[in-house]
GUGU-417535 format. One line per 8 residues: number of its first residue (from 1); their letters; for each residue x, y, z of N, C-alpha, C, O. Coordinates in steps of 0.2 Angstrom, whole numbers. Each point is the difference from the previous one (the first is absolute). Last residue first. Example, Ala and Ser with C-alpha at 12.3 -4.5 7.8 and 13.67 -1.06 7.14 Angstrom:
<nodes>
2	SA	64,-11,35,4,6,1,-4,5,3,3,6,1  -1,-34,-1,-4,6,0,4,6,0,5,-1,3
</nodes>
This chain:
<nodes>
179	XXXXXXXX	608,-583,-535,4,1,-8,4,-8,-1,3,-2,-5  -18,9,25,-3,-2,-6,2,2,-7,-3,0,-5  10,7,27,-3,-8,2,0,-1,-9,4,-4,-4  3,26,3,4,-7,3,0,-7,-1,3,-5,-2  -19,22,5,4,1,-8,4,-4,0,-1,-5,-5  -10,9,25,-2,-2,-4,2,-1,-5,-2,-6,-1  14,18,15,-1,-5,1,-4,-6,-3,2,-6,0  -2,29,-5,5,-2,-1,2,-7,1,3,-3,-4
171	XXXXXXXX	-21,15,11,1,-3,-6,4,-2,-2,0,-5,-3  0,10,27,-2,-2,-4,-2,-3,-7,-1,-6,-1  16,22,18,0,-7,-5,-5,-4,-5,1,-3,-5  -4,23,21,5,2,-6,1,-6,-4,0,1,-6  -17,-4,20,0,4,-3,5,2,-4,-1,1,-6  4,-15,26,-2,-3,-8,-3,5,-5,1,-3,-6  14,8,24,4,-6,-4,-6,-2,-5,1,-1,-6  -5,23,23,10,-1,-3,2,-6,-3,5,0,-2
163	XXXXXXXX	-31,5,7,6,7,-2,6,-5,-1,1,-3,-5  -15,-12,10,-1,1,-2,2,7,-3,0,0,-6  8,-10,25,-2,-5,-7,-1,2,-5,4,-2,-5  -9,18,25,11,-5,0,-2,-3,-6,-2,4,-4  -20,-1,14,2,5,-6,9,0,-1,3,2,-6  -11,-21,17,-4,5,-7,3,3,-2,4,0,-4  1,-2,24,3,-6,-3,0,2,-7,4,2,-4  -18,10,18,9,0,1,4,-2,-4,5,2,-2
155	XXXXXXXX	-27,-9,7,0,4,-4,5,3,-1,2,0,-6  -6,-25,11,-2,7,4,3,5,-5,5,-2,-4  -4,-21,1,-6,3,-1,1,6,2,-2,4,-4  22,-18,-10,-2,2,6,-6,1,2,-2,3,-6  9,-12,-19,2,5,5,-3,-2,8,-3,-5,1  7,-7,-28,-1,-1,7,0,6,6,3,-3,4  -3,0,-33,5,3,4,-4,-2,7,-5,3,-1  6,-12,-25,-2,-1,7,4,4,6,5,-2,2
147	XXXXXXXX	-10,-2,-34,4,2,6,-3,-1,7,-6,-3,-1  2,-11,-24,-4,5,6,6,1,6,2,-4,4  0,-10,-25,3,4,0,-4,8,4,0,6,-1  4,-31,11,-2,2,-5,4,7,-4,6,2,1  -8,-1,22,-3,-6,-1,-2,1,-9,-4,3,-3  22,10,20,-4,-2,-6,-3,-6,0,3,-5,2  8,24,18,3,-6,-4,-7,1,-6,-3,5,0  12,4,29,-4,0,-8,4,-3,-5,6,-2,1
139	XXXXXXXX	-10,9,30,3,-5,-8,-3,4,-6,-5,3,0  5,-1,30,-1,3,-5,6,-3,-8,6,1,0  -7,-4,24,2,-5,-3,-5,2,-9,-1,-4,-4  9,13,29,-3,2,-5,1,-5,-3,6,-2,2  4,8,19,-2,-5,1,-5,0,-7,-5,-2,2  24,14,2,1,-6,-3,-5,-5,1,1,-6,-1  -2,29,7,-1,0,-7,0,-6,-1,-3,-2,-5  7,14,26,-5,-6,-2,-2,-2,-6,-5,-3,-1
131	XXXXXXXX	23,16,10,1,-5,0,-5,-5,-2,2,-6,-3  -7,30,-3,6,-2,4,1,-10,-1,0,-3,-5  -17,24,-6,-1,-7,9,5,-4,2,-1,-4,4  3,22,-25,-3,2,6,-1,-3,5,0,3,5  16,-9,-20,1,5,0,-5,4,4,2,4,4  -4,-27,-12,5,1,8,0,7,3,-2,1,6  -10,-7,-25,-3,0,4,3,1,7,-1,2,6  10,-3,-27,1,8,2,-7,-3,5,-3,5,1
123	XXXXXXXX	13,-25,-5,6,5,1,-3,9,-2,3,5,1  -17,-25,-5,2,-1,9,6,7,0,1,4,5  -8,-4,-27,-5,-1,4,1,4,7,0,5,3  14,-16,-19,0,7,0,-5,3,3,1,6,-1  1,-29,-1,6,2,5,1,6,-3,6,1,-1  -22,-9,-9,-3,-1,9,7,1,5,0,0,6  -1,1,-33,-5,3,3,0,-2,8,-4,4,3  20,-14,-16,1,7,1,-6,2,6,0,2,6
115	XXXXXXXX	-1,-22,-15,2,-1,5,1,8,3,-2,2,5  -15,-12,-24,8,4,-1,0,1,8,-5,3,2  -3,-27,-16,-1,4,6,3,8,0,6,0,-1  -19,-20,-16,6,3,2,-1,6,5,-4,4,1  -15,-20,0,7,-3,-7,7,1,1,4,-3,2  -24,4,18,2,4,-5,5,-5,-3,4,-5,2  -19,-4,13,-2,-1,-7,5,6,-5,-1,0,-6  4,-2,31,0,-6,-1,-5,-1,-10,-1,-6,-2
107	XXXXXXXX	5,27,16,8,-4,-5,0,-7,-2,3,-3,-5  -24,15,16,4,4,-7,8,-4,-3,2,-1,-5  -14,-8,27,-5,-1,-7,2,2,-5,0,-3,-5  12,8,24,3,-7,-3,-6,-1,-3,1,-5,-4  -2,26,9,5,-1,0,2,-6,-3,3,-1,-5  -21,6,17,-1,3,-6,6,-1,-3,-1,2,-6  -8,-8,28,3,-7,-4,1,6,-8,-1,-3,-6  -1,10,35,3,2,-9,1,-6,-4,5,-2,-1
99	XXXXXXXX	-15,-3,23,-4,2,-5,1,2,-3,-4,1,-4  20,-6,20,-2,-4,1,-5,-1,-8,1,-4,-4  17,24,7,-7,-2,2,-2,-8,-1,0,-1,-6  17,19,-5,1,-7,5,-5,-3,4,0,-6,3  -5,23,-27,3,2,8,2,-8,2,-1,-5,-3  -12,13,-17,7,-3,-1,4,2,6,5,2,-1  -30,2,-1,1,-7,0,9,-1,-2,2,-6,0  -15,27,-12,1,-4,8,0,-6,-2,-1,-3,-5
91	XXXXXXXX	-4,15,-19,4,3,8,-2,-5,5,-5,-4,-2  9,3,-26,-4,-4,6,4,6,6,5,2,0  -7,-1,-28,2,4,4,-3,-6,7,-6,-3,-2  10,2,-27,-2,-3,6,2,3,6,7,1,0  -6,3,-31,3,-3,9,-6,-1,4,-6,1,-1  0,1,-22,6,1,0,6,-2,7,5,-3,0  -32,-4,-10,3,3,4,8,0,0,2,-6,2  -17,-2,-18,-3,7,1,6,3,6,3,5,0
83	XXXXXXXX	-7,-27,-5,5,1,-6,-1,8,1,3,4,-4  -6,-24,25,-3,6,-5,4,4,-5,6,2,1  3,-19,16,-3,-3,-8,-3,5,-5,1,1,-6  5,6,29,7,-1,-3,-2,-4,-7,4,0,-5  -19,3,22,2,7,-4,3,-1,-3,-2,2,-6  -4,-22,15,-3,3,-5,0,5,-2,-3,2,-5  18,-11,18,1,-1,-4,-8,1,-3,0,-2,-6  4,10,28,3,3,-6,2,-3,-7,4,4,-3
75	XXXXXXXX	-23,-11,19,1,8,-3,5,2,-3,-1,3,-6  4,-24,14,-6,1,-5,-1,7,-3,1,1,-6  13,-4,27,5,-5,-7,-7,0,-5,2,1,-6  -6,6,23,3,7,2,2,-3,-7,2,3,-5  -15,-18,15,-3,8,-1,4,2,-4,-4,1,-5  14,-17,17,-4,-6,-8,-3,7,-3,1,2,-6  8,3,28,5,0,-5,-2,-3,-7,3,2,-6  -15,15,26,0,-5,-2,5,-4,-6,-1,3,-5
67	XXXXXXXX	-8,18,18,7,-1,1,0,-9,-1,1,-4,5  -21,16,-18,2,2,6,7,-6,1,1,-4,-4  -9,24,-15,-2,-9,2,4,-1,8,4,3,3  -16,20,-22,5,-3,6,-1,-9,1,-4,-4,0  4,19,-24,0,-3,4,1,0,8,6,1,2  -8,10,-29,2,2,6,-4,-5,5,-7,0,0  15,7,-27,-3,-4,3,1,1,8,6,3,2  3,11,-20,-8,-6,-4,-1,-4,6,-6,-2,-1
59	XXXXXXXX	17,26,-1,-1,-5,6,-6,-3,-3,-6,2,0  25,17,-13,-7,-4,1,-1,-7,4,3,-5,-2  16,29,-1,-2,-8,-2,-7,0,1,-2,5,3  14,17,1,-1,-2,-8,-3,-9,-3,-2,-2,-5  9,15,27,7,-1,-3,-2,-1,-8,4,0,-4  -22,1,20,5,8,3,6,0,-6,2,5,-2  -13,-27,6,-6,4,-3,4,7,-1,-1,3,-6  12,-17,20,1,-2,-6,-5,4,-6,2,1,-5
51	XXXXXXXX	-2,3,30,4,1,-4,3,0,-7,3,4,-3  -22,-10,14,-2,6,0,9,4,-5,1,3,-4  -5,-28,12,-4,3,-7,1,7,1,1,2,-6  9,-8,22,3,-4,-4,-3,3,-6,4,3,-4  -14,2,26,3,3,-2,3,-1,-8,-3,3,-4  -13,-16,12,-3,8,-3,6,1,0,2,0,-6  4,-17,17,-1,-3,-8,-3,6,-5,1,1,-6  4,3,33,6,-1,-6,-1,-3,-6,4,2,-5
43	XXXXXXXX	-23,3,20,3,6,-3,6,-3,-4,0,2,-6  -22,-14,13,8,0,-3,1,4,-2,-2,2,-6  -22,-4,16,7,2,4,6,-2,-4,5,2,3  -25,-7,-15,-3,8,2,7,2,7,1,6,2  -2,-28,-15,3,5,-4,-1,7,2,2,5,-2  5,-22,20,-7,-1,-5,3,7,-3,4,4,2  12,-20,15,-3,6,-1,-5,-2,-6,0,-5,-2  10,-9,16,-3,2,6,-3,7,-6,-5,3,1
35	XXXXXXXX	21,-20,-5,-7,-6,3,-3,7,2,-5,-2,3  22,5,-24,-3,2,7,-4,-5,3,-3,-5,-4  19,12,-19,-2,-6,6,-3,1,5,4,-1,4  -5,14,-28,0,1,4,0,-8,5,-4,-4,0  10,13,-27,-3,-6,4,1,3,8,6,2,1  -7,8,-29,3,2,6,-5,-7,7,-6,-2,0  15,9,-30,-5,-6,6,2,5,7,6,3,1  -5,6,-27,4,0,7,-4,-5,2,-5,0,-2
27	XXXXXXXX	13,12,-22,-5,-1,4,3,-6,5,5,-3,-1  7,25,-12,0,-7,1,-7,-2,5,-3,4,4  17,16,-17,-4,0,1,-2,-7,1,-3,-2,-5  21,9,-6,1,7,3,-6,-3,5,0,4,5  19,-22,-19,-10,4,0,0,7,5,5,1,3  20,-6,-13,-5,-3,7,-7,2,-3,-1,6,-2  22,1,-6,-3,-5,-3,-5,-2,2,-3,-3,-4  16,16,14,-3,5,-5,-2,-4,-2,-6,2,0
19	XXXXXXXX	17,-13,16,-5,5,4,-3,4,-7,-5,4,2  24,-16,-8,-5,-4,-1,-6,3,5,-6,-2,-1  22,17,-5,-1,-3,-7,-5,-5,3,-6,0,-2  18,6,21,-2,5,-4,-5,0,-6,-6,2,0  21,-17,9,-5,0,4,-6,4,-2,-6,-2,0  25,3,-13,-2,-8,-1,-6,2,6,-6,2,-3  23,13,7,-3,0,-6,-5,-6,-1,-5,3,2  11,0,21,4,0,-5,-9,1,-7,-6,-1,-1
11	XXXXXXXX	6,13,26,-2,-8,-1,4,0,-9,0,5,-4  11,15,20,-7,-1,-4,-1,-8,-4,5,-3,-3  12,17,27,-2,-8,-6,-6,1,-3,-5,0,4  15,22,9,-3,-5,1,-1,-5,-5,-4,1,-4  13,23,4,1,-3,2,-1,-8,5,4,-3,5  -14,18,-23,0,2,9,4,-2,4,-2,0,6  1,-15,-25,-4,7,-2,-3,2,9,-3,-3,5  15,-16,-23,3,3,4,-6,5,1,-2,2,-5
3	XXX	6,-29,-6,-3,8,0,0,3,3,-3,-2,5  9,-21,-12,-3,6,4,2,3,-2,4,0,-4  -3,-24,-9,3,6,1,-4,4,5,-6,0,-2
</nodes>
């Protein structure tokens, strides 16, 4: 059932109850793809943690690997083993590029996929670059009962992902994977 309020849809009851259920407070992997950045230039991966540290979580772990697909498929299943670490964050590498393999590294090991996330993505990325949103190939999914959200590098992109789909989602998310 919804819920009415300002004349706008409030997410249903159920929704509600399982976001109150949710841990409030989640520890993080965050994986950078770069050939080109080190941890003293990734602003987008600082950005990420800075967000997620801002929101109340904790970043166990912080990688960059480079646009490598065997790489990119290690790092995240060893985050994804770690029993400490609740999700997973990768930025770059999910562009059409010859060298975006981040994309077919993350789906080629996810379990279950939520499709939502990358076609609600490309649709408010529309909302600011236009046509070029459909070149994103930004995903997420579970490996296990470890979330995975894939993002874009640039900062734009970030901070779009991150305000409007996974911080609010998040635990939630979580809770989920793992009931």
């Amino acid at each position: 059932r919804l819920l009415s309020y300002h004349g706008a849809m409030a997410p249903s009851e159920t929704v509600q109850q399982h976001r109150a259920a949710a841990a409030g407070s989640l520890s993080m992997g965050v994986i950078t793809v770069s050939d080109t950045r080190t941890f003293d230039d990734d602003t987008g991966g600082a950005l990420i943690v800075d967000m997620l540290q801002n929101a109340g979580h904790t970043v166990e772990d912080r990688r960059i690997v480079i646009d490598n697909r065997e790489q990119i498929v290690n790092a995240l299943l060893d985050m994804a083993g770690d029993p400490a670490i609740d999700a997973v964050i990768t930025t770059g590498g999910t562009g059409i590029a010859r060298r975006d393999v981040t994309y077919d590294a993350v789906t080629s090991v996810l379990v279950r996929k939520i499709d939502g996330f990358g076609e609600l993505f490309r649709m408010l990325s529309w909302e600011e670059i236009g046509s070029a949103a459909m070149l994103s190939r930004a995903t997420a999914g579970a490996i296990g009962s470890t979330v995975v959200f894939s993002i874009p590098g640039s900062r734009n992109a970030i901070q779009l992902a991150m305000e409007k789909l996974i911080l609010p989602e998040i635990a939630h998310v979580v809770f989920e994977i793992r009931k």
